[in-house]
Each structure stands twice: as C-alpha cells, then as structure tokens.
N, C-alpha and C positions, 0 to 999 in steps of 0.2 A: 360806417368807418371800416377799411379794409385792415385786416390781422397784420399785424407785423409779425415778421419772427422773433422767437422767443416770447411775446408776450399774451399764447394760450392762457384761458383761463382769466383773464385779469377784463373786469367790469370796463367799458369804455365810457367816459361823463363829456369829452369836449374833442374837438379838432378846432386850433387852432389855422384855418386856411386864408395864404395869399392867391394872389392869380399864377399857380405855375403848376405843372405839372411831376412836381420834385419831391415831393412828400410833402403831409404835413406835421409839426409838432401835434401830440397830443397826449389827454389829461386821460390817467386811468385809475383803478380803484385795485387793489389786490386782496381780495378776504382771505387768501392764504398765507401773507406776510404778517411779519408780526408787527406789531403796531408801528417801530420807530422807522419801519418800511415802505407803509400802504400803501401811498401815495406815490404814483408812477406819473413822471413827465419825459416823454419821450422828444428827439426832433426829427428832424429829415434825414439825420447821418446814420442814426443806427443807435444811436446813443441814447441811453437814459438813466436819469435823475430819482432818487425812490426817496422819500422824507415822513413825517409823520404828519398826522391831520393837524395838530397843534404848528409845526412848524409853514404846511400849507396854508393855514388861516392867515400866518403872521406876512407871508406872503401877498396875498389876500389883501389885506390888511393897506400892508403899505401900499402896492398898487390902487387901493379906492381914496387915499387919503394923497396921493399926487406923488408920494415920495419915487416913483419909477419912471414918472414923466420924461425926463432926461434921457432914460434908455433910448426911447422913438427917434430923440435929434441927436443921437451922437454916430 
C-alpha cells in the first residue's frame, strides 16, 4: 500500500481496490490514537473516517449479517 499524506505512522490492515487508477479507500490501525480514535478509514479524496475498534466491529457486524447490501445497488 502506498503512504498517504498525513497518515505516517498509522499500521496499514486492508486496501479496499476497484479497477482505476484514482486511489484507493483504506483500512488502517493507529496505536498512537486513543482508543475512541484507532480505527482509520480513509478514501480516494483525502478524506478520513477515525472510530473505535468497538464501533468498527459493529460495522463489521452489520456488513456480515447483509444489513449494507443495499449500499452496492443504490
């Protein structure tokens, strides 16, 4: 995975990738954040998302139990 700016330092666990050359979203860990922080989701714009591992699972969560389905076809 290539460094974004700004997020030195910060553990990288996924890249989210389509077929484009435009960036991609990705999943990162911070052990320097405090906990309701850790969790960094970044996208293609610059932008990111920082949450707790508890609030990630719930995440998680509803994604494995279908409840985000809808996302894909809207």
């Amino acid at each position: 995975m290539t460094e974004i700016h700004g997020l030195a330092g910060l553990e990288p666990v996924a890249a989210f990738c389509g077929n484009c050359n435009c960036g991609c979203p990705q999943l990162f860990v911070d052990p320097a954040a405090p906990a309701e922080r850790r969790v960094v989701l970044t996208d293609d714009f610059g932008q990111r998302v920082q949450m707790s591992a508890d609030q990630f699972a719930n995440l998680v969560e509803d994604a494995k139990s279908g409840k985000l389905d809808g996302v894909t076809t809207a």
